[in-house]
C-alpha positions in Angstrom: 0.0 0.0 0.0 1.4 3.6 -0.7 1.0 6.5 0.9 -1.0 8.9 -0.4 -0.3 12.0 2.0 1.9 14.3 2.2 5.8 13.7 2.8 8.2 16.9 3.1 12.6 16.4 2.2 13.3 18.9 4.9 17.4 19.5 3.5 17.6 16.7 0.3 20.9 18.4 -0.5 22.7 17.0 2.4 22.1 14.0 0.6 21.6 14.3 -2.9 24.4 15.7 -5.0 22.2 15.6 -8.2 23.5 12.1 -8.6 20.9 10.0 -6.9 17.4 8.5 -8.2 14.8 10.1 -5.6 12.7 7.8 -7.9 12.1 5.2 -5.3 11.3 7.8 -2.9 8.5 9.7 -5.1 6.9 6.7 -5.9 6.3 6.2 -2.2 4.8 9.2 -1.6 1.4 10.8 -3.3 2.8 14.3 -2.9 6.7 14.2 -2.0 7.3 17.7 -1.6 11.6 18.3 -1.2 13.5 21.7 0.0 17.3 21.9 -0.2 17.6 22.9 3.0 15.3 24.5 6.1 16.1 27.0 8.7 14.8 26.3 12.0 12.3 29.3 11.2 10.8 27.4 8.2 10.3 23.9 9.5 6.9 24.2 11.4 5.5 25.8 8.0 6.8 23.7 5.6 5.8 20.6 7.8 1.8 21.7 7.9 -0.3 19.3 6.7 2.4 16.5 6.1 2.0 13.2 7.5 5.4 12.4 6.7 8.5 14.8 7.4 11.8 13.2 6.3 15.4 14.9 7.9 19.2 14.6 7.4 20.5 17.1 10.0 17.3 19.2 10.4 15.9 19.4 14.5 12.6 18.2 15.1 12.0 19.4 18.6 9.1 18.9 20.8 8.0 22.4 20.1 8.3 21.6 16.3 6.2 18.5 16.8 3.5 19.8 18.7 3.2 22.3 16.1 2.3 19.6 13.4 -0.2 17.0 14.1 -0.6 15.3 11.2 2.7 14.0 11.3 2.6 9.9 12.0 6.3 9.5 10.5 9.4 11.1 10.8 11.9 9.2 8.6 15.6 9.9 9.5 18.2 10.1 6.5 21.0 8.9 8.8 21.6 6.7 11.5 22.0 8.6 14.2 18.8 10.0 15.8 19.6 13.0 17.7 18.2 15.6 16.1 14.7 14.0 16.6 13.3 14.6 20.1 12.3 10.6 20.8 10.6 10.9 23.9 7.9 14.0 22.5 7.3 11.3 19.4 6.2 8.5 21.2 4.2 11.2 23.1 2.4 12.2 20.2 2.3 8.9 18.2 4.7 9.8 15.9 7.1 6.8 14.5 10.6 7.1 14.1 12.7 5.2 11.6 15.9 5.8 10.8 18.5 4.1 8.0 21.0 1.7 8.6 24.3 -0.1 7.5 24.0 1.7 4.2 27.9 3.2 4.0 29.3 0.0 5.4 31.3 -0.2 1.7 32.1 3.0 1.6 33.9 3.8 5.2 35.3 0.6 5.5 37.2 1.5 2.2 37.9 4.8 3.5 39.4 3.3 6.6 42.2 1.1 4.5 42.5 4.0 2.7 43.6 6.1 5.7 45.9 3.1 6.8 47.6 2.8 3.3 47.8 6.3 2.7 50.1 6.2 6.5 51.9 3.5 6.0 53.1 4.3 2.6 53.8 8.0 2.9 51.5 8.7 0.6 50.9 12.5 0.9 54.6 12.9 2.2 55.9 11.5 -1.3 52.9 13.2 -3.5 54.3 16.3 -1.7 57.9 15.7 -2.8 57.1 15.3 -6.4 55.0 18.8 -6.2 57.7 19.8 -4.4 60.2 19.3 -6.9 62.4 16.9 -5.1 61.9 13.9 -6.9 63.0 15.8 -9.6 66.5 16.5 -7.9 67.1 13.3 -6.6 70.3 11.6 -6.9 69.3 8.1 -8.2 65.6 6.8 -9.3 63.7 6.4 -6.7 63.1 9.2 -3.6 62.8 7.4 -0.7 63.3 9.6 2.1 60.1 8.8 4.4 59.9 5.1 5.9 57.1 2.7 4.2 55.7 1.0 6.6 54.2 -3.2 4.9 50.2 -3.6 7.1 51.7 -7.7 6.2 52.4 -9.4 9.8 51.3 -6.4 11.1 48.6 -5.8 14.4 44.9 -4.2 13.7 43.0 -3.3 17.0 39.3 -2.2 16.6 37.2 -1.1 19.1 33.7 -2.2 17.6 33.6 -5.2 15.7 29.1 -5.0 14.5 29.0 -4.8 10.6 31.4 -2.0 9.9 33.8 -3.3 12.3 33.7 -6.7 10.9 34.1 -5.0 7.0 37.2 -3.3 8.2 38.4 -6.3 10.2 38.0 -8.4 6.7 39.6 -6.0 4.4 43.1 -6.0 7.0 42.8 -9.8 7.0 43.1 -9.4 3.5 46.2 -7.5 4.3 47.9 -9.8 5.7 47.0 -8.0 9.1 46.2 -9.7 12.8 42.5 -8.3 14.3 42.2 -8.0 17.8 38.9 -6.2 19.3 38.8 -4.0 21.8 36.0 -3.9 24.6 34.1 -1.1 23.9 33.3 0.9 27.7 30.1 0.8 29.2 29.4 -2.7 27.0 28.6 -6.2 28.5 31.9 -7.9 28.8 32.8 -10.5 26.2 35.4 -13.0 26.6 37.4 -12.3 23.0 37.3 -8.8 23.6 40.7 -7.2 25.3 41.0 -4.4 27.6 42.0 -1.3 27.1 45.3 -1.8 28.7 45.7 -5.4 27.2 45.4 -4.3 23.5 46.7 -1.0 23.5 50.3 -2.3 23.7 49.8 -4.9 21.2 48.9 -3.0 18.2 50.1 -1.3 15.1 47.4 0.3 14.0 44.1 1.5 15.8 40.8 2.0 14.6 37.0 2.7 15.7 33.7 1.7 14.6 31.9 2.7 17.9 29.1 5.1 18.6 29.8 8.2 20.7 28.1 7.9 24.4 28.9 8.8 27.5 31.6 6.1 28.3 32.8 6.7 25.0 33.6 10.5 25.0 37.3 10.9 25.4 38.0 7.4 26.7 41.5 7.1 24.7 43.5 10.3 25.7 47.4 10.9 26.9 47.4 7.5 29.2 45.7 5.6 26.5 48.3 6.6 23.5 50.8 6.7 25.7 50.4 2.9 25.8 50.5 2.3 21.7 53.7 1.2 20.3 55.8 3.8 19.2 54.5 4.6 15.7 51.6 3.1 15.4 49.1 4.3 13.5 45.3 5.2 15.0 42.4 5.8 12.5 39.4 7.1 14.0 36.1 7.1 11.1 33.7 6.6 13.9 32.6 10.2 15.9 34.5 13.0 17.2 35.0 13.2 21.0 35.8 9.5 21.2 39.5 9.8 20.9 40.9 13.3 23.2 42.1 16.1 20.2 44.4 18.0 22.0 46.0 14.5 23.6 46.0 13.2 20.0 47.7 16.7 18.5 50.5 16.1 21.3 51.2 12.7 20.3 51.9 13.6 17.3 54.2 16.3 17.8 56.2 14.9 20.2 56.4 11.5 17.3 55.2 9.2 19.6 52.7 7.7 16.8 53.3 7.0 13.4 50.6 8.8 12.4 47.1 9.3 12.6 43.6 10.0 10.4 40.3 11.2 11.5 37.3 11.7 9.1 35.4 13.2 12.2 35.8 16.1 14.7 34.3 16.9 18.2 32.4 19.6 16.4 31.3 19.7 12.5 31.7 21.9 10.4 34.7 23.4 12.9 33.8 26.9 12.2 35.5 28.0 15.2 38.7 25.8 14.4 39.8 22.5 16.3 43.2 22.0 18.3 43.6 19.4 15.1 43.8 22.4 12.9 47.2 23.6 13.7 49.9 23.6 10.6 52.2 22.3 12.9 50.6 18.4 14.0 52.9 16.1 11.5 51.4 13.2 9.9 47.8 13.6 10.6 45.2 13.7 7.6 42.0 14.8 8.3 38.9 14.6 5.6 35.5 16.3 6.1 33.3 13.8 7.8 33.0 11.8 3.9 34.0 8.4 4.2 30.3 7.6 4.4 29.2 9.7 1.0 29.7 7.9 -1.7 26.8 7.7 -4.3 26.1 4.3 -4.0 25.9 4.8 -0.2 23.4 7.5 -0.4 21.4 5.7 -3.0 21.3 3.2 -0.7 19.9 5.7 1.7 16.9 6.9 -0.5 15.7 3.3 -0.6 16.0 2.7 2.8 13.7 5.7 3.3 11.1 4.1 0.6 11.3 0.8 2.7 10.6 2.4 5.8 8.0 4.3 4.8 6.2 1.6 2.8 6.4 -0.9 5.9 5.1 1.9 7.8 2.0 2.5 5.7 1.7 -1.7 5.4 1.6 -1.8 8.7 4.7 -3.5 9.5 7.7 -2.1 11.1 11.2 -1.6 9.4 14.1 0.5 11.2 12.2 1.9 13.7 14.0 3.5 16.8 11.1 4.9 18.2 
């Protein structure tokens, strides 16, 4: 059964980079109406009458929601839920659903990438040749930064659900050794180390884990200060879970290898980020898009269709709330 009311795209663009099929998406929908975007100002108007109101990064407060009751769904265009105000749905009857597993691909791929890009010296040598060194070199080959091989080498995750386990099969494929990490404030499981037992072990370090309250900060000076020296940590997960301005001073004083983060404690980082500085050597940082890639999005706008077609069916599919 589709639904014949009224769904409103609250901010499509933070999805949709004119590449995607919102095909799958319209046909759910009678009257899919989609905005590029919506200022806290707009959203009670443009959510009047609609049944359905679909969000990226948009808040839907309890004021917001009390504002518009027609709404029955609120379909998230993300996994994480926290621009929704849970407890003021289920107050008014309103289900939330959000979308799940769809960039496993993509950041898994971005993690190795991260990985290779340290332990070859990728941007170091890339910067060479710009730099016109290659060029005066004394024999073929420039190789003035240390290439690390990931073969025989140890990977430590903290989180091991599907991402984790992507990752953990793609260093396998490395030739690499997994060990996993207990994640704080989890149930204990007997193969998963403490923090103290698999710090030490490791080469590299990585995280698939969501950002709580016994997650926030939880590795910082002690915790690195425990990784071999130069090892390698990777963090594609949330900001706040590894300690910036503990990370930035590993770094300088070249007690890690390296170190990659596709996230920050605070995104965009209008106001800048300790990580920031020109002076932090060997740390990459990309803007929050190992999730983005097109087929990871596409995957998002059918996710959306599912959920709102179980909905309407009577079923539930992805529903948090």
């Amino acid at each position: 059964m589709t639904n014949t009311q009224r769904a409103v795209f609250l901010d499509y663009t933070s999805l949709d980079l004119g590449d995607l099929d919102l095909g799958p998406l319209r046909r759910s929908f009678g009257d899919l109406q989609v905005w590029s975007d919506t200022t806290p100002a707009n959203v009670i108007e443009r959510l009047q009458g609609a049944s359905v109101a679909i969000s990226n990064k948009v808040q839907l407060n309890a004021h917001t929601l009390a504002a518009c009751p027609d709404l029955k769904l609120i379909l998230v265009a993300a996994t994480g839920t926290n621009n929704v105000d849970l407890e003021a749905a289920r107050a008014q009857g309103i289900t939330v659903a959000n979308c799940q597993g769809y960039g496993t691909p993509s950041v898994a791929q971005h993690t190795l990438a991260l990985l290779l890009a340290m332990a070859t010296r990728l941007i170091d040598y890339q910067k060479a040749v710009t730099d016109g060194q290659w060029q005066e070199a004394k024999q073929f080959c420039l190789l003035d930064f240390p290439i690390v091989e990931l073969e025989g080498k140890t990977l430590g995750l903290f989180g091991h659900g599907e991402l984790g386990s992507a990752v953990a099969r793609l260093a396998e494929a490395f030739g690499m050794r997994v060990l996993i990490g207990q994640i704080p404030g989890r149930p204990a499981h007997a193969d998963r180390l403490t923090l103290d037992e698999l710090l030490p072990q490791v080469d590299a370090l990585t995280f698939h884990c969501p950002l709580t309250e016994h997650t926030r900060n939880f590795i910082g000076a002690r915790e690195l200060a425990l990784l071999k020296p130069g090892a390698f940590v990777i963090n594609t997960a949330r900001g706040g879970i590894i300690d910036e301005q503990a990370l930035a001073d590993a770094l300088r004083s070249g007690h890690l290898g390296g170190a990659a983060t596709d996230v920050l404690s605070v995104e965009p980082p209008r106001d800048g980020n300790v990580l920031l500085a020109a002076d932090i050597p060997r740390l990459i940082i990309t803007p929050h898009s190992a999730w983005g890639s097109r087929e990871a999005r596409q995957r998002i706008v059918g996710q959306l269709a599912q959920n709102a077609e179980a909905f309407f069916n009577g079923t539930a599919l992805r529903v948090v709330s």
